[in-house]
C-alpha positions in Angstrom: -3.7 -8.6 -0.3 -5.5 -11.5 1.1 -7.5 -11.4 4.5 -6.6 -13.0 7.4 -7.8 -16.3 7.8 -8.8 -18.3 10.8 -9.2 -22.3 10.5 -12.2 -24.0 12.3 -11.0 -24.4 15.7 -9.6 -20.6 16.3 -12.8 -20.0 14.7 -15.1 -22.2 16.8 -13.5 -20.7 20.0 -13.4 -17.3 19.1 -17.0 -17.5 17.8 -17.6 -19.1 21.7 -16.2 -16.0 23.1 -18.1 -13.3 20.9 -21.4 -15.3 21.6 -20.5 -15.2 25.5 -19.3 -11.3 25.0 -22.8 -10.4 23.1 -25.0 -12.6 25.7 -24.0 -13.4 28.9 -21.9 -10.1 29.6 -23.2 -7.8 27.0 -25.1 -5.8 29.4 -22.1 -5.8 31.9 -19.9 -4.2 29.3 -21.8 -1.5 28.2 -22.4 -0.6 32.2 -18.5 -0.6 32.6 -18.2 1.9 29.1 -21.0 3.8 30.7 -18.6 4.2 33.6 -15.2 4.8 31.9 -16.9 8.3 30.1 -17.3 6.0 26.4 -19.9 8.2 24.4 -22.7 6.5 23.2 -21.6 6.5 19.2 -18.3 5.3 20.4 -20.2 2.0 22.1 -22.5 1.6 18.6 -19.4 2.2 16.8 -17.8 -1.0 18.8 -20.7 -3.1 18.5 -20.9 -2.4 14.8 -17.2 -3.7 14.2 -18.0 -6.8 16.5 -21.4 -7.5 14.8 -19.0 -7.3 11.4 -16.3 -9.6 12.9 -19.3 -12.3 14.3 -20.7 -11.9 10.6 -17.3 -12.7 9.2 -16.8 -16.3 11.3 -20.6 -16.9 10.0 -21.8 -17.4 13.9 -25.4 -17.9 13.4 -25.3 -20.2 10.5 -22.6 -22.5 12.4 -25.3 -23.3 15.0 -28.0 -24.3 12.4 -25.7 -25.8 9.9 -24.7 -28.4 12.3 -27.7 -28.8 13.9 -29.4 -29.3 9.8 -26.3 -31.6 9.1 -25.2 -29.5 5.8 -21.7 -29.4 4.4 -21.5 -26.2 4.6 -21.1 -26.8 8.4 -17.9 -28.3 7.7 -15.9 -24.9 6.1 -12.6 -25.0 7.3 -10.9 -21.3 6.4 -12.6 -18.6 7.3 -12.1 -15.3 6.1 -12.3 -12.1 7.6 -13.2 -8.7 5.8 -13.1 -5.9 8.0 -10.7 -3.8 7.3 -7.5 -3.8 9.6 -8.0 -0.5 12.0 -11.8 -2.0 13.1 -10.7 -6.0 12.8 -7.3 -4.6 15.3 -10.0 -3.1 17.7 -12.5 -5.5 17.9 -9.6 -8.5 18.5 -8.4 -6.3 21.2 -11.6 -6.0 22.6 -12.2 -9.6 22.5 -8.5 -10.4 24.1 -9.3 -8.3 27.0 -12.7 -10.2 27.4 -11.2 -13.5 27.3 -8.6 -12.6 29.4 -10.7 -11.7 32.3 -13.0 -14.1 31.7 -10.8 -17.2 31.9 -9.3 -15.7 34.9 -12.3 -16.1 36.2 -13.9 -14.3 39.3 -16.5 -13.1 41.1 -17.4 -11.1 38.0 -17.8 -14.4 36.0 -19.1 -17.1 38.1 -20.4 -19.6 35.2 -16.7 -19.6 33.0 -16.3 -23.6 34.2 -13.1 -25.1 33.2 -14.2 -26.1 29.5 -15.4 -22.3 28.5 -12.2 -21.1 30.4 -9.8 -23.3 27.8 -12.0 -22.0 24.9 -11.8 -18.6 25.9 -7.9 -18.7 26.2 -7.8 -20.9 22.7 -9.8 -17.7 21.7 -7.3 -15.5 23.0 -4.4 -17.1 21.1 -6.3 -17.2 18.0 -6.9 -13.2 18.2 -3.5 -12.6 19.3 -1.6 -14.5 16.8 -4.3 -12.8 14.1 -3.5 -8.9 15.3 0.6 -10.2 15.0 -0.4 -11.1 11.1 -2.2 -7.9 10.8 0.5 -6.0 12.2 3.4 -8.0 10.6 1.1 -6.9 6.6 1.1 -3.7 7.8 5.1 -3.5 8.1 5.6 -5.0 4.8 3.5 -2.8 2.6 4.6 0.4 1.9 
């Protein structure tokens, strides 16, 4: 079977969100696991599935390809190899995420208007990818 694929723009956005998750609220979220009871290996397992998925969408090489001009910045299709129990939870994750951060809020006082898009084209992106994952998982046996 063939992993799901993402093309440039789902995969600029959503690399926009995971980049926003790791570094501007990164701290914030592990505070709020803290507070709902998550054990500690249960955070390190989360942060191992969304290093994996940011490895995937080659994040750090997107910013220096561009910046160097090489034509590898221009790949299109994007591949994504974790498998689907870890890729389902970490596009959860990052649904809820860009959910309440495009909503906006105290809690999220630098989301402007152009991040907020992003984040919701982010959203759409991992929703429509968990309905592919879920619609595979229905048609094998």
């Amino acid at each position: 079977m063939t992993p799901p694929t993402l093309d440039r723009d789902e995969r600029d956005a959503l690399v926009d969100l995971m980049g926003y998750r790791f570094f501007a609220i990164g701290a914030r979220r592990l505070d709020e696991e803290r507070q709902r009871g998550v054990e500690e290996e249960e955070s390190v397992a989360r942060f191992r599935e969304d290093l994996q998925l940011m490895t995937d969408l080659a994040w750090l090489p997107r910013r220096w390809l561009e910046r160097l001009g090489w034509p590898e910045a221009d790949k299109a299709d994007f591949e994504l190899s974790l498998e689907p129990g870890p890729l389902r939870r970490a596009l959860r994750r990052a649904i809820e995420d860009a959910s309440r951060a495009a909503a906006g809020g105290p809690d999220f006082p630098d989301v402007d208007e152009e991040r907020r898009q992003t984040f919701e084209r982010a959203e759409r992106a991992c929703a429509a990818l968990l309905a592919e994952i879920e619609h595979r998982s229905e048609e094998s046996p």
